[in-house]
GUMI-575347 format. One record per atom (N, C-alpha, C): x, y, z. Coordinates in pm, whole numbers. Each point is the difference from the previous one (the first is absolute). Layout:
<pts>
> X/Y/Z
...
</pts>
This chain:
<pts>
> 9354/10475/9618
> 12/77/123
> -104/-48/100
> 46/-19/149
> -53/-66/51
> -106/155/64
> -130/-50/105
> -99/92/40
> -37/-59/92
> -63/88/113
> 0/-60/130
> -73/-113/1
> -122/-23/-115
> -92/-101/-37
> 75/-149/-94
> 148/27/-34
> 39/-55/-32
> 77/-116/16
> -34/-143/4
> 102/-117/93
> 130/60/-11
> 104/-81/115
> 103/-15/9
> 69/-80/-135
> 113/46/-60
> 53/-94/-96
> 179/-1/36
> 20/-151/26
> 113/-54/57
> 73/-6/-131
> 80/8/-60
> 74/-134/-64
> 167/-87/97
> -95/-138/-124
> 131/-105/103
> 35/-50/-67
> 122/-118/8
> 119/-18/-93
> -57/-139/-94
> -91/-52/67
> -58/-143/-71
> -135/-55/67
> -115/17/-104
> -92/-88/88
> -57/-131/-56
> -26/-81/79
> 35/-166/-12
> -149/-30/19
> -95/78/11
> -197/-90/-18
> -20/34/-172
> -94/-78/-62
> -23/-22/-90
> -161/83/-43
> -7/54/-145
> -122/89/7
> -158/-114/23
> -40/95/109
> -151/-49/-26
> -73/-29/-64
> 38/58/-110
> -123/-2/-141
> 45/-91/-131
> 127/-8/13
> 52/-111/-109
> 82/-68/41
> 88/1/138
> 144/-128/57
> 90/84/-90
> 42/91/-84
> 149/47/-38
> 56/48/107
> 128/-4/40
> 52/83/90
> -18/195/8
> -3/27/166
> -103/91/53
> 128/114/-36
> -73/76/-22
> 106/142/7
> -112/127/90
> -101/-24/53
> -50/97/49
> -85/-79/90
> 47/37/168
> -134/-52/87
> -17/79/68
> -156/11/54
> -81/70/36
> -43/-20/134
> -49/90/131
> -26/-33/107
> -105/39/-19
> -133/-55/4
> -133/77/0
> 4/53/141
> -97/124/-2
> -33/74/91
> -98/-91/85
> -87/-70/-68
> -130/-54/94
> 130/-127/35
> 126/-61/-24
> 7/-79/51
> 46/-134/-87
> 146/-51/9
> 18/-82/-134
> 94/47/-90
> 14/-76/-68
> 152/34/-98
> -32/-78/-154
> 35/101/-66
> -1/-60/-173
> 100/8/-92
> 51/-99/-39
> 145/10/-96
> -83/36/-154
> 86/75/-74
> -25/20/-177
> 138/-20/-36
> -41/-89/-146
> 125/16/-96
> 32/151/-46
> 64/65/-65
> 24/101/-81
> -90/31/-68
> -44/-65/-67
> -169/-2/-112
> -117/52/69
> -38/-112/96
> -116/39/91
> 52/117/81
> 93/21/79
> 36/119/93
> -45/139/-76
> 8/4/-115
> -19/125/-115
> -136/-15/-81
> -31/-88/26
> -111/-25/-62
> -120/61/84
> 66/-60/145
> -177/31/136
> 112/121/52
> 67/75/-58
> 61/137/103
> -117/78/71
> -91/47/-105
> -104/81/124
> -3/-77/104
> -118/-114/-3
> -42/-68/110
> 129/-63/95
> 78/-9/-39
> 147/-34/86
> 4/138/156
> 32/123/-72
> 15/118/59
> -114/27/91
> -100/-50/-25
> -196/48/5
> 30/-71/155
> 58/-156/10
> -23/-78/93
> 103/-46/117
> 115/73/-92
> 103/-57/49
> 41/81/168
> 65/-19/115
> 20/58/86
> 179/-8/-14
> 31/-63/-46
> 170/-46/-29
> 38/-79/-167
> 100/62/-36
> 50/-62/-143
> 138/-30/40
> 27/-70/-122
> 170/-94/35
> -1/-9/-114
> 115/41/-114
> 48/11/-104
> 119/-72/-33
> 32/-113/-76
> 94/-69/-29
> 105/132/-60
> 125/-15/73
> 108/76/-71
> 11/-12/-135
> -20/142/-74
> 52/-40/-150
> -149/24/-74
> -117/-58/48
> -144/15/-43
> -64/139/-34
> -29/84/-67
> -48/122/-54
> -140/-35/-7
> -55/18/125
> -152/-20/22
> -41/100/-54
> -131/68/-111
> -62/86/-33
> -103/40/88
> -98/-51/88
> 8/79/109
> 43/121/153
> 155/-52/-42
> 76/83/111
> 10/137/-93
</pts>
């Protein structure tokens, strides 16, 4: 459940950048608030969920993806 402190979370039908932290394809990117954008695989996206939510000003959810943060 989202809270007024809480990013925006989109989902979209396919996303095509690759994760930051390992190159697997991205299922979760991130708009930082200070500025900037970060792709996660599935693994990492659930892995950094706090700090994802903590920083994020916008999320984008690959259709189909069951982020444990949302």
């Amino acid at each position: 459940m989202n809270t007024l402190l809480s990013p925006a979370i989109d989902t979209v039908g396919e996303l095509t950048e690759r994760c930051d932290r390992c190159g697997s394809a991205a299922k979760l990117e991130v708009v930082l608030a200070s500025g900037g954008d970060l792709a996660f695989c599935g693994h990492h996206a659930n892995r950094h969920k706090a700090d994802i939510t903590r920083v994020a000003s916008r999320i984008r959810l690959e259709e189909g993806f069951e982020w444990a943060g949302r």
